[in-house]
C-alpha positions in Angstrom: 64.7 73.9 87.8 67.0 76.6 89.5 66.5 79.8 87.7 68.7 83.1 87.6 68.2 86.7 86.0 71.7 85.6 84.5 74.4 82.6 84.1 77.9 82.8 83.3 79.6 79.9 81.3 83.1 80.0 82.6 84.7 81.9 85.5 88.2 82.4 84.7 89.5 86.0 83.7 86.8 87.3 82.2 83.9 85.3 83.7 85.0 86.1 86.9 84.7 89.9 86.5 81.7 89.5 84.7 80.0 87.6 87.6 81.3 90.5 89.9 79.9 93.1 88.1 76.8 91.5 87.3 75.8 90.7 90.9 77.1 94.3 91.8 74.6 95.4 89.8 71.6 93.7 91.8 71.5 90.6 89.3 70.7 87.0 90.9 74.2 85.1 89.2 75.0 82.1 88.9 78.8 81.1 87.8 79.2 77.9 86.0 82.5 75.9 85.8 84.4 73.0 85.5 87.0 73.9 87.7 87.5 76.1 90.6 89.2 79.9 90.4 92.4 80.5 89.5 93.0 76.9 88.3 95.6 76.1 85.3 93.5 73.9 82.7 92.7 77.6 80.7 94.7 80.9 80.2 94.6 82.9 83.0 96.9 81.8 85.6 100.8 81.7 85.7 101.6 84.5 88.5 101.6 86.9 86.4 100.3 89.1 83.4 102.3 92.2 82.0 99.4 95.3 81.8 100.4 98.3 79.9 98.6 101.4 77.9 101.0 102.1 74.9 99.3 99.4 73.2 100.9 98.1 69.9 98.2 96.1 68.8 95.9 99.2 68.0 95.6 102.5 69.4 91.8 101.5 70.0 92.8 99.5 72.8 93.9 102.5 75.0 90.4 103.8 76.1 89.6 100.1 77.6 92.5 100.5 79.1 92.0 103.6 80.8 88.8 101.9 82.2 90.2 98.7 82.9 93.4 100.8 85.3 90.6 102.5 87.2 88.9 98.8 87.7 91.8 96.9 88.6 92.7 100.0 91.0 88.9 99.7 92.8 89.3 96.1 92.7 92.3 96.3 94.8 90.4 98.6 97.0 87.7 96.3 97.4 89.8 93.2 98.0 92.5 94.6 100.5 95.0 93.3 98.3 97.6 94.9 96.2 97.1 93.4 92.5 99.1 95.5 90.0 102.6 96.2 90.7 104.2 99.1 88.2 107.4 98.1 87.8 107.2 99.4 84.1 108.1 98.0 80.7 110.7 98.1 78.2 110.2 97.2 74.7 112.8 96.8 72.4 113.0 96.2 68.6 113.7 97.6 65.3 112.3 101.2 64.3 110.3 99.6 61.2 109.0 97.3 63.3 106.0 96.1 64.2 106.8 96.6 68.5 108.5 100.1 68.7 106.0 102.0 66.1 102.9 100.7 67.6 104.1 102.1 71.1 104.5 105.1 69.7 101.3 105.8 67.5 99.3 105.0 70.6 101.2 107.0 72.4 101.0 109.7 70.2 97.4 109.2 69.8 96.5 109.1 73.2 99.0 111.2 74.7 100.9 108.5 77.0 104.4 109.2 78.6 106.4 107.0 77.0 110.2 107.2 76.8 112.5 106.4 73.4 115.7 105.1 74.3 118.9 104.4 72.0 120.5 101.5 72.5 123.6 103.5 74.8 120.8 105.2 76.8 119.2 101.4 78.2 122.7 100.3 79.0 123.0 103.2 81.5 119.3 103.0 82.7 118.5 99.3 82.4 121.9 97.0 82.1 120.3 94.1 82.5 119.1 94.0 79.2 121.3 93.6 75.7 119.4 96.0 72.8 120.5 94.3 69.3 122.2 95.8 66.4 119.6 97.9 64.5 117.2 97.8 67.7 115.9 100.5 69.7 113.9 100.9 72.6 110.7 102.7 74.4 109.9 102.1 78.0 106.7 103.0 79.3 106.6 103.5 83.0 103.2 103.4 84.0 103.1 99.6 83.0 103.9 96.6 85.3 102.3 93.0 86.1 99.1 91.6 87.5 98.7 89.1 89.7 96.7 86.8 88.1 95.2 83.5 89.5 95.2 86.5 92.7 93.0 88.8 90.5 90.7 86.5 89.5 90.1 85.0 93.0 89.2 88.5 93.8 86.7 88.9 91.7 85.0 85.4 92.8 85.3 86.6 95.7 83.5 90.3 95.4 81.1 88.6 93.3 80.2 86.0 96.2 80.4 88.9 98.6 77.3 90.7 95.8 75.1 87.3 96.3 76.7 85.6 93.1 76.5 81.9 93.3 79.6 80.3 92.1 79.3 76.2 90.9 82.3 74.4 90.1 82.8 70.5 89.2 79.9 70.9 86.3 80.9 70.2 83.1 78.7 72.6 80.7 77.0 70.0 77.9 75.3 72.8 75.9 72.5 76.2 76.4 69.9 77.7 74.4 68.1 80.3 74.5 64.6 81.9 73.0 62.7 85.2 73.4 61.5 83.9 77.0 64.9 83.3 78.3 67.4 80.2 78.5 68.2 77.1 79.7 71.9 75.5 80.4 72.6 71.9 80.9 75.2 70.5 82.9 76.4 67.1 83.5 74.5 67.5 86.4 71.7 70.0 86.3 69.8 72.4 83.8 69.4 76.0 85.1 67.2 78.6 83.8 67.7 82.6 83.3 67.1 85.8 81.7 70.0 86.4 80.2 73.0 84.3 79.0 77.1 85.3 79.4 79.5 82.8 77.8 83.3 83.3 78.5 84.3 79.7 77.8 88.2 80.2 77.0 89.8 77.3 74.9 86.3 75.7 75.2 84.4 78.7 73.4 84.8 77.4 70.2 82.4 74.5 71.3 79.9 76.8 72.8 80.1 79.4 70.4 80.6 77.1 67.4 77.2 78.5 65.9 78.9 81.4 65.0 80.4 80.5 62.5 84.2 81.6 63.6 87.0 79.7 63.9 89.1 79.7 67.0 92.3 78.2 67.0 93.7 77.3 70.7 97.5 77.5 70.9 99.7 76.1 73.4 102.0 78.4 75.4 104.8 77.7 77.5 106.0 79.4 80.7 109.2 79.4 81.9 111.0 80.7 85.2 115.0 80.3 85.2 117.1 80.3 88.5 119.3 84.1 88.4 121.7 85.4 91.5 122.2 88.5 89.3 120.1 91.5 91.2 119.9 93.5 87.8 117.1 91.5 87.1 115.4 92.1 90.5 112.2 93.8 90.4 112.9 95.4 94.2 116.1 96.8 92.3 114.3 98.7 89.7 114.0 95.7 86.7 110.9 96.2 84.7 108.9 93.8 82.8 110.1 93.6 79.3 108.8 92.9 75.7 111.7 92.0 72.9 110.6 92.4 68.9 113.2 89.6 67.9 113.6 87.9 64.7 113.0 84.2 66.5 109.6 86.1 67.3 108.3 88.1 70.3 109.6 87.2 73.8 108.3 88.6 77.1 109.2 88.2 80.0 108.8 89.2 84.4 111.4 91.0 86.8 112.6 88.5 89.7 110.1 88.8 91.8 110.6 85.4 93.8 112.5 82.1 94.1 111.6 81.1 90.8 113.8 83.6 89.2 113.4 84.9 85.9 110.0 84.3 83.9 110.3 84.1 80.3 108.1 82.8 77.5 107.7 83.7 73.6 104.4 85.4 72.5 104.5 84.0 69.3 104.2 80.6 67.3 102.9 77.7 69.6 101.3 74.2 68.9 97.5 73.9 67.9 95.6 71.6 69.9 92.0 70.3 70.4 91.0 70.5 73.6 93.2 71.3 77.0 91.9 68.6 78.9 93.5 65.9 76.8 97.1 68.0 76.7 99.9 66.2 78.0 101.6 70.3 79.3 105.1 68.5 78.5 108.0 70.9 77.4 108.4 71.1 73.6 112.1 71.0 72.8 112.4 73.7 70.0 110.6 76.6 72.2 113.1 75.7 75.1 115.5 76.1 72.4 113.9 79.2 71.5 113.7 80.6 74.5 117.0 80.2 76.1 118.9 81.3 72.4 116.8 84.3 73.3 118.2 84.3 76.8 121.7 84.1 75.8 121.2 86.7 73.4 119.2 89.3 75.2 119.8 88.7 78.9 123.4 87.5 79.7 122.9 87.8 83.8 119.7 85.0 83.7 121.1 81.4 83.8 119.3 78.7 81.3 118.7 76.5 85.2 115.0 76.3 84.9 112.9 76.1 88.1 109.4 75.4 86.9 107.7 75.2 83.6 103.8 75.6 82.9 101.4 76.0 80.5 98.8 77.9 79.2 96.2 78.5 76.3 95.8 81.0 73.8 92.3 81.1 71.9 93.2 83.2 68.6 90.6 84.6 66.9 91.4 85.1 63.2 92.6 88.7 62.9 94.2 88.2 66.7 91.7 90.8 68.2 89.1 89.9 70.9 85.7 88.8 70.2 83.2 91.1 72.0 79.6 91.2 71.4 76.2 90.3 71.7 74.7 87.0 69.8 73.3 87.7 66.7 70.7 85.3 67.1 70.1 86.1 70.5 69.7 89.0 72.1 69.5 87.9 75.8 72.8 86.3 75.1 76.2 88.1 75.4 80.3 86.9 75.0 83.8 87.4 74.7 86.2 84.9 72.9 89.2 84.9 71.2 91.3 87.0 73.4 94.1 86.1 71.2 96.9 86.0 74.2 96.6 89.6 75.5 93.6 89.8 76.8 94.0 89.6 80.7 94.8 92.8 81.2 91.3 94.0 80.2 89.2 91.6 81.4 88.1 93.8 84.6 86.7 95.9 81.7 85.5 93.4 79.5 83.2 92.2 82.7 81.7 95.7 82.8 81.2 95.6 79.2 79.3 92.7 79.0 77.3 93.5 82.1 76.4 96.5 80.0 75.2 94.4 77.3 73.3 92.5 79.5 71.3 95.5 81.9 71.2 97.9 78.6 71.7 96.0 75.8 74.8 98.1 74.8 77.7 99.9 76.5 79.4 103.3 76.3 82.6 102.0 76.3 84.2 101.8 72.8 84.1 98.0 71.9 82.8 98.6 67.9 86.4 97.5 66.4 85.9 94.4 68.8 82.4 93.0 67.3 81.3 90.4 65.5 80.3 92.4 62.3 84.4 92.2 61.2 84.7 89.2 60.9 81.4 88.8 58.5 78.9 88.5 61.2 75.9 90.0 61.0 75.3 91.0 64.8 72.7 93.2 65.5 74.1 96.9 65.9 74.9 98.2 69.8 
């Protein structure tokens, strides 16, 4: 039997930093999954990723995303590749919103340059966006897009570069795990370590199902649309953008190729069992969503689409991420339920669990992303 001083289940976004930091660290890695990096079965490709600070979710965030800046940032360093590109971001909405207000208490909170617009001042600055009646805006320049499948081949590749052994084509049957250490089976091997990392995606809820939480996977559409107007260039100063609507919360990417426009709703989205046996079609009534939204919000943007994909959200149950140790388990560590914003961190969510995994806990301020709040007794960090 093979044996490691740790195994990661899963080498997408978050496995693949994990196995990078890991192996930087001096451990003997081995990544496990069943498809190669940067594929589209999970969540983390689709070009790109919008990364910002001002975080609306909770003003908890902000600290990880100091960290996970300064990672991405090294990572480029190490990889010779640019990764982030801070074209900023404009979010726009009403003032009792949920959107603008967040913004701004984590802005206040953490004292983060962020700009409040009226709806005549992002006509002069940003004209390629329409701000609704009642609506205003914030635009937060230090903000922009990751590259993502490109981001998470660099970290495979770093973590190679560290001595980490990457598998793909294994399909992951089950683990376990005791006081001496544990054991994974494939469909084609069992492996041995230490110490155990799961970051399983859409399949966590299989391989975390002893848990006891449920994980919902949604399916997300992506969509690029054909645009000749160079308003909505990112070379010509077009930021990412984040709308509040009432049809829900759309998102969308600057031109930043031949594809055009990229545009996709946040919200809503189709529960399903198990990626592998999705079908990816189109579903008529988010197109219709999306391009009423279009229309509406961003006149110069044609409804010609150019490609469609799709990817998978894996909600945990109050939408915030799933970070911890096992509670059964101390030699085993995870992250699930990234909820559909999650990328961004996941440079820092590698260190983190690396953390867990040399010391057993981390520095970093995780508490309000652990087990315990969703009725979990985990042990405490």
């Amino acid at each position: 039997m093979n044996t490691y001083d740790v195994i990661v289940l899963g080498t997408g976004g978050v496995g693949s930093a994990a196995a990078f930091h890991l192996a930087r660290r001096g451990a003997k890695v081995l990544g496990l999954d069943r498809f190669p990096g940067g594929h589209a079965n999970g969540s983390s490709h689709g070009e790109t990723r919008i990364i910002r600070k001002a975080y609306f979710e909770h003003p908890d965030y902000v600290p990880l995303l100091n960290r996970a800046y300064e990672l991405w940032a090294e990572l480029e360093q190490r990889a010779g590749e640019r990764l982030y590109h801070e074209v900023g971001l404009i979010e726009i909405g009403p003032p009792d919103g949920v959107v603008v207000p967040g913004v701004l208490a984590s802005a206040r909170q953490h004292q983060l340059r962020v700009d409040e617009l009226t709806k005549r001042e992002v006509v002069e600055r940003f004209p390629a966006f329409v701000v609704p009646d009642g609506c205003v805006a914030v635009f937060e320049q230090q903000a922009g897009y990751l590259l993502v499948e490109r981001c998470v081949l660099a970290h495979l590749a770093e973590a190679t570069k560290c001595g980490a052994e990457l598998r793909t084509g294994e399909t992951i049957l089950d683990w376990a795990a005791n006081e001496r250490g544990v054991t994974v089976r494939t469909d084609q091997n069992t492996y041995a370590a230490q110490k155990l990392v799961v970051t399983a995606g859409a399949w966590a809820k299989d391989l975390l199902s002893d848990l006891g939480i449920k994980l919902r996977v949604l399916r997300k559409h992506l969509h690029w649309y054909a645009c000749d107007d160079a308003r909505y260039r990112a070379d010509q100063g077009c930021p990412a953008f984040f709308y509040d609507a009432p049809a829900g919360h759309l998102y969308g990417f600057p031109q930043i190729d031949d594809l055009g426009v990229k545009v996709a709703d946040h919200s809503g989205g189709t529960e399903i069992s198990d990626p592998l046996t999705d079908d990816k079609s189109t579903e008529a009534r988010d197109v219709q969503r999306v391009e009423q939204f279009m229309r509406e919000c961003l006149p110069g943007v044609s409804t010609k689409p150019q490609r469609h994909a799709v990817c998978y959200y894996t909600m945990s149950p109050d939408q915030h991420f799933i970070v911890d140790r096992h509670p059964d388990h101390d030699n085993v560590a995870f992250a699930a339920g990234l909820s559909g914003h999650g990328f961004k961190f996941t440079s820092v969510l590698g260190e983190v669990l690396t953390d867990f995994v040399f010391a057993g806990t981390t520095q970093l301020p995780i508490e309000f992303l652990t087990c315990r709040r969703v009725g979990l007794g985990a042990k405490r960090l």
